[in-house]
Phi, psi and omega in degrees: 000143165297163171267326186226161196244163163243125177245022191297311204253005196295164176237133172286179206254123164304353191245011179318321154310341164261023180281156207239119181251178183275103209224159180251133164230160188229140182223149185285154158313294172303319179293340168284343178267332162268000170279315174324323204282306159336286183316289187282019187261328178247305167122002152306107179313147191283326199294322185272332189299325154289315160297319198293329169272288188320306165264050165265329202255337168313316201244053180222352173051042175272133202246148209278141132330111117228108161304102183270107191274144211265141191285065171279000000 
């Protein structure tokens, strides 16, 4: 290795904007078992099958369904 690089001509990296960051969320059990099940179903990791249906419903502009059943 050198001690020291020269980065006088260097380029940012075009794709920075498509970098993927890291968020912690809490998910039902179940819904983690069913991308798990998904997952060995396909050979897909369940972690991208769930990003890849979110961003399927960004860029379908699908918005979540919720019905509120009334505290009677």
């Amino acid at each position: 290795m050198r001690d020291n690089y020269d980065f006088t001509n260097g380029v940012k990296n075009p794709y920075a904007k498509r970098l993927k960051s890291q968020v912690t969320m809490n998910l039902d059990n179940d819904t983690i078992e069913y991308f798990k099940e998904s997952a060995s179903e396909t050979g897909i990791p369940y972690q991208k099958l769930i990003n890849l249906y979110l961003r399927d419903c960004v860029q379908n502009k699908r918005k979540p369904v919720l019905v509120w059943q009334s505290g009677d």
